[in-house]
C-alpha positions, 0 to 999 in steps of 0.5 A: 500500500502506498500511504503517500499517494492521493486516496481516491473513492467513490462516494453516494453523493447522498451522504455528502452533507453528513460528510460535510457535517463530520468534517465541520464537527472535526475541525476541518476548514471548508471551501467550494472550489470550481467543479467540486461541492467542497474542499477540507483541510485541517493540518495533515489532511486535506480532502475534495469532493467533486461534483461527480462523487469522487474524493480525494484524500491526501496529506501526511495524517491521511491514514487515521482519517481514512482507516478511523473515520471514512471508511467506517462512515462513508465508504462503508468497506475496507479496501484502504485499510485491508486492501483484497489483494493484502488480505492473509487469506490463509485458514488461521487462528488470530490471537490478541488481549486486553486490560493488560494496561488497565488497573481495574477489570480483567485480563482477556485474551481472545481467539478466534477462527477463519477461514478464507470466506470468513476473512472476507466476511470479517472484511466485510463486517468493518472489522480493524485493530479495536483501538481506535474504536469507541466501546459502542462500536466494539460491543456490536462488532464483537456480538456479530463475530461471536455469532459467526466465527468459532472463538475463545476467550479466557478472562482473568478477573482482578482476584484470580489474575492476582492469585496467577501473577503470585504463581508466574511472578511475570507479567508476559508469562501470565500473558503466555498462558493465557494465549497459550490456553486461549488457543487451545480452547478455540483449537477445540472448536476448529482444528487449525495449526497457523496461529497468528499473534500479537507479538507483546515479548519474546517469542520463547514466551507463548513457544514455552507455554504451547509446549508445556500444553503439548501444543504444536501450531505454527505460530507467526508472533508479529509487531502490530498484530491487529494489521492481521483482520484475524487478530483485529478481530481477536482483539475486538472480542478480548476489548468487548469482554474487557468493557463487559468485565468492568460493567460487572464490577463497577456495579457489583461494588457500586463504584464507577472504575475508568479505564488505565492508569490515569489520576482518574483511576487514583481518585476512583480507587481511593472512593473505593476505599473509602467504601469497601476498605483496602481488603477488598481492592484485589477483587477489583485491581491488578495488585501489582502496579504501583498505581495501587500504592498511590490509591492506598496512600490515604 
């Protein structure tokens, strides 16, 4: 894919008044050249559409816009991000987590399974690397996959994740049993020996806990994993999991507990404290990070 070139599309010119709307809402500054209904630009993107329907896209920050905002909106299919001719489109199992970095909730590790016409169904569906997605967007992202797609999750509440990181004392071996086990889970399900993951250590790390199992696959551990629609939609179902996890426990203690490791999370922990006292913060918090210190500091 070459990102410097001009992006060129399509459009239903019916949706360029909500196309004009976004951009406003997004900072754009808009114009009306000669044969074109309007022109954008904002620092690092610059877009046209003409009267025809065409668009262009152009300028350095130009991938996020497509990959995050038009594609999902406007174009409604994924030729830019997961371009047909790029798609891995060899039966395989995509794994990746969630939660890892987040004091609160679980860790999740998700799996899931397709084959040639289930990646392109995943293509279809919209499915990408779930970090840029809003919660809303992942929640249904994920009930579609788990309907039509063999998966596994392994989620690891706050209690038991505590429990488990005392027995590995390692964070990434934690991870590599997880990944590990959601593997075998989803090879349960769909016998499947090309494994792609989200490489998060070194590649001994999930090799050593696949053979402790008696596990043998052929596994590809890659740097931005999700760029596989394999893994894009492992880590959708992990994320929804994750969101899900924080749901229960947010209301099972009555406690409204954010996201990572922010000052928000300080204040959020000390509330709870304040309410349930310190004994109780392992069935909530990853017990190891030194967040915790902070929130017991009171």
């Amino acid at each position: 894919m070459n990102q410097s070139a001009c992006f060129v599309a399509q459009i239903d010119l019916s949706l360029a008044s909500k196309l004009e709307g976004d951009l406003k809402e997004q900072g754009f500054e808009l114009s009306k050249p000669q044969y074109t209904l309007f022109q954008a630009k904002k620092k690092g993107v610059s877009c046209t559409l003409y009267e025809s329907g065409k668009l262009t896209v152009q300028g350095k920050d130009k991938h996020d816009f497509i990959t995050f905002y038009l594609e999902p909106e406007i174009l409604g299919k994924l030729t830019y991000s997961y371009p047909d001719a790029e798609l891995d489109r060899t039966p395989h199992i995509g794994v990746d987590e969630a939660g890892k970095g987040d004091v609160f909730g679980p860790l999740v590790v998700g799996s899931v399974f397709a084959d040639e016409a289930g990646i392109t169904e995943l293509s279809k569906m919209g499915v990408r690397d779930s970090k840029r997605m809003t919660d809303s967007t992942i929640l249904k992202l994920a009930e579609q996959i788990r309907k039509k797609f063999s998966y596994a999750l392994v989620k690891i509440f706050p209690q038991k994740y505590n429990e488990l990181y005392e027995k590995f004392h390692n964070l990434n071996s934690l991870l590599g049993w997880g990944h590990a086990t959601a593997i075998e889970d989803v090879l349960k399900k769909s016998p499947c020996k090309k494994v792609t993951i989200d490489k998060f250590a070194s590649e001994h790390v999930v090799d050593s806990a696949l053979k402790r199992k008696g596990i043998e696959v052929d596994l590809t551990q890659r740097h931005k994993g999700e760029e596989d629609i394999v893994v894009a939609a492992a880590s959708i179902i992990a994320r929804a999991a994750f969101v899900e996890g924080m749901e229960k426990l947010s209301d099972e203690f009555q406690v409204n507990l954010p996201k990572g490791a922010s000052p928000a999370v300080i204040a959020a922990g000390r509330k709870f404290v304040t309410k349930h006292g310190r004994a109780l913060l392992p069935r909530i918090a990853k017990m190891h990070f030194k967040t915790l210190e902070e929130i017991q500091a009171i």
